[in-house]
C-alpha positions, 0 to 999 in steps of 0.5 A: 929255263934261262938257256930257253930265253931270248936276249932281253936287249933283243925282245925290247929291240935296243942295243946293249948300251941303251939308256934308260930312256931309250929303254923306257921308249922301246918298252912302251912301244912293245908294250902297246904293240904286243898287248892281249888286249889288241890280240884277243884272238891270238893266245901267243900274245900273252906269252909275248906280253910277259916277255916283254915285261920280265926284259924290262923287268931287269934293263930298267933295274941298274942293278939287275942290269949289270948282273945280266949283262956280267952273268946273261940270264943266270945272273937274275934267273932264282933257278940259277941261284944268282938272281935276287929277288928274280921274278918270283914276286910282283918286283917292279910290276907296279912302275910297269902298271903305271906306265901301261895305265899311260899307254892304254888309258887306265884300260888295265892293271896288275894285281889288285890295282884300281881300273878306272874305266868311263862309262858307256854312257858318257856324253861323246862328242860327235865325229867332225866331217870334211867337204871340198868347195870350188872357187874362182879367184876373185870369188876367193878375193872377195869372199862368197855365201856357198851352200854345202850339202852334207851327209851328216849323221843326225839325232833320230827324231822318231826316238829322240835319240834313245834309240829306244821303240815309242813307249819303251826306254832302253835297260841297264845291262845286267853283266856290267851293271851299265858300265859297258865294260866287264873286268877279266882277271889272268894268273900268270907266272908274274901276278895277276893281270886284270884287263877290262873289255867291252861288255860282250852282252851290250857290245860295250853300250852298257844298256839293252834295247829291246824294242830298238826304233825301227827308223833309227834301228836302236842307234839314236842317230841316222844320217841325213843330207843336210843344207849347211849355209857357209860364209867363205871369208874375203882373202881365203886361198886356195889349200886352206882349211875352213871350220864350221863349228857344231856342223859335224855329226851330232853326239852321242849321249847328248855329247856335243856335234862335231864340225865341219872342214870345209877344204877351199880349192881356188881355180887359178886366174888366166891375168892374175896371180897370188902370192900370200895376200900380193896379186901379180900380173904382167901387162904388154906396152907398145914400144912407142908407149915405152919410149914416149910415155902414155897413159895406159889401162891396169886391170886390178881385182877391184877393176881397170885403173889408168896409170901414166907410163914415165918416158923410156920404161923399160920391159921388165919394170915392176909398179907397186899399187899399194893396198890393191891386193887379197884383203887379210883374212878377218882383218882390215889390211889388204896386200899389194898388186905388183904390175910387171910391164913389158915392151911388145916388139912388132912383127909383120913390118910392111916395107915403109914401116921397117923404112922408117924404123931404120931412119929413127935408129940412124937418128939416135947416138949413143945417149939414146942408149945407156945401158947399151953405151955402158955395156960396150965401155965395160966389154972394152976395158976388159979386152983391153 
């Protein structure tokens, strides 16, 4: 009876002024939650189904849906006199097969719909695999051969893969004639709802192996630790993600392997730094080298280059050595290095060396310092 439902707008779990597609979202998404085929343990599960069908049933409906929100359930139920073609009939119950046949697959229908299933025996691609390999930075750079040891599942080469014992070969299960999937019909106050699951007989495998390989134990396929020789590129970072293609675990039903990601990390450099393709690094200068000029030593990726230092650098000046950074990943370019410069004060002066310091400070004017002479002409303006 109609006083015994519940709110279709609660069951879909939407407000009343939902819009169709807000509907159309909710009801696939309960749909898929609350099928008996996930449930197969719990009867409740149908009884969830179908309310969950009857609410779209009459919300996906214009008319229906002004009739229930004028009327609540008396307004579509037939038992109340005021429904139209209520639920007596299969109504829309074939939009709802289609959109369930997208949810699921095809893995089940209405009424005498088709159910199209694959077959147990159809080639599967095997399941790709994830290994972790450690770099130093200018191995990352440069780019290194690693060998990555993988436990791999791989075809059984006592059966060949059959799974099946010398001699013998595997039989077409005689329940779902080798489809690996058997067909179950419920009658329900709304039709019939046909489902397909795996062949209880087989455990879906749609063939019977009497004399299972004793090495592979009927599988086709055992695991094993294998060498897979890896050519990491010149300029991979540290985070990435590298594939190695057909280097996963081998398929099923001569399906195609899986590959292999491999995820680089990079230990980080105590001189270098990377951002993108560019290295940076800070190199410490006297304060003579900074005030005189002098030709110093820049450590780069590819070696130690000398580099002449203009006359009153600044700490904190940044050179660009262009096309000394990480080379592109499968291309040609390189980035750049990026040198920051900074002046090193003195510590520990003896007596005569603070001595001489301050003869060279009185030796110097204001030229000697622009920065300095600009700040104090800016500071005056603004007292002023």
């Amino acid at each position: 009876m109609a006083e015994n439902k519940r709110d279709y707008y609660e069951v879909l779990g939407i407000e009343k002024g939902a819009s169709e597609d807000e509907i159309k979202k909710a009801f696939r998404k309960k749909a898929r939650e609350n099928h008996p085929d996930l449930h197969p343990d719990d009867p409740s599960y149908v009884e969830k189904f179908q309310e969950i069908n009857e609410a779209n049933e009459v919300l996906s409906d214009p008319e229906k849906r002004a009739r229930y929100d004028q009327f609540g359930h008396a307004g579509v139920d037939p038992n109340y006199g005021g429904g139209g073609d209520g639920f007596g009939g299969m109504g829309g119950f074939g939009d709802i097969g289609d959109i369930l046949e997208n949810i699921f697959g095809g893995g089940f229908g209405f009424g005498g719909g088709a159910n199209r299933s694959n077959s147990a025996n159809a080639p599967k691609r095997g399941s790709d695999l994830q290994e972790s390999v450690d770099l130093s930075f200018m191995e990352a750079c440069n780019g290194k051969k690693v060998d990555i040891k993988v436990n791999r599942m791989c075809t059984c080469e006592a059966c060949k893969g059959t799974g099946a014992d010398g001699g013998t070969s595997a039989e077409i299960c005689p329940d779902c004639q080798g489809r690996g999937t058997v067909k179950t019909t419920q009658r329900t106050p709304f039709g019939a709802i046909s489902s397909t699951k795996p062949c209880p007989h087989c455990s879906g495998k749609g063939k019977i192996i009497k004399n299972p390989c004793p090495k592979c134990r009927g599988i086709g396929r055992v695991r094993m630790q294998k060498t897979v020789s890896i050519d990491i590129p010149a300029g991979v970072a540290d985070g990435q993600t590298l594939r190695s293609s057909g280097q996963g675990d081998c398929g099923i039903n001569g399906g195609p392997s899986g590959d292999l990601l491999i995820n680089v990390n990079v230990k980080p450099h105590p001189m270098f730094r990377r951002e993108g393709y560019d290295v940076y690094c800070d190199v410490p200068i006297t304060y003579t080298e900074a005030v005189l000029g002098a030709e110093i030593t820049i450590p780069t990726i590819d070696g130690d280059e000398k580099y002449n230092l203009s006359e009153g650098t600044q700490t904190g000046t940044v050179f660009r050595f262009k096309g000394k950074g990480v080379k592109k990943l499968h291309r040609n370019e390189r980035g750049n290095q990026y040198v920051k410069v900074y002046v090193e004060v003195p510590k520990n002066l003896t007596k005569k060396q603070k001595d001489l310091l301050n003869q060279f400070e009185n030796s110097l004017t204001e030229k000697n310092y622009a920065k300095r002479q600009s700040f104090f002409e800016k500071l005056k303006s603004k007292l002023s």
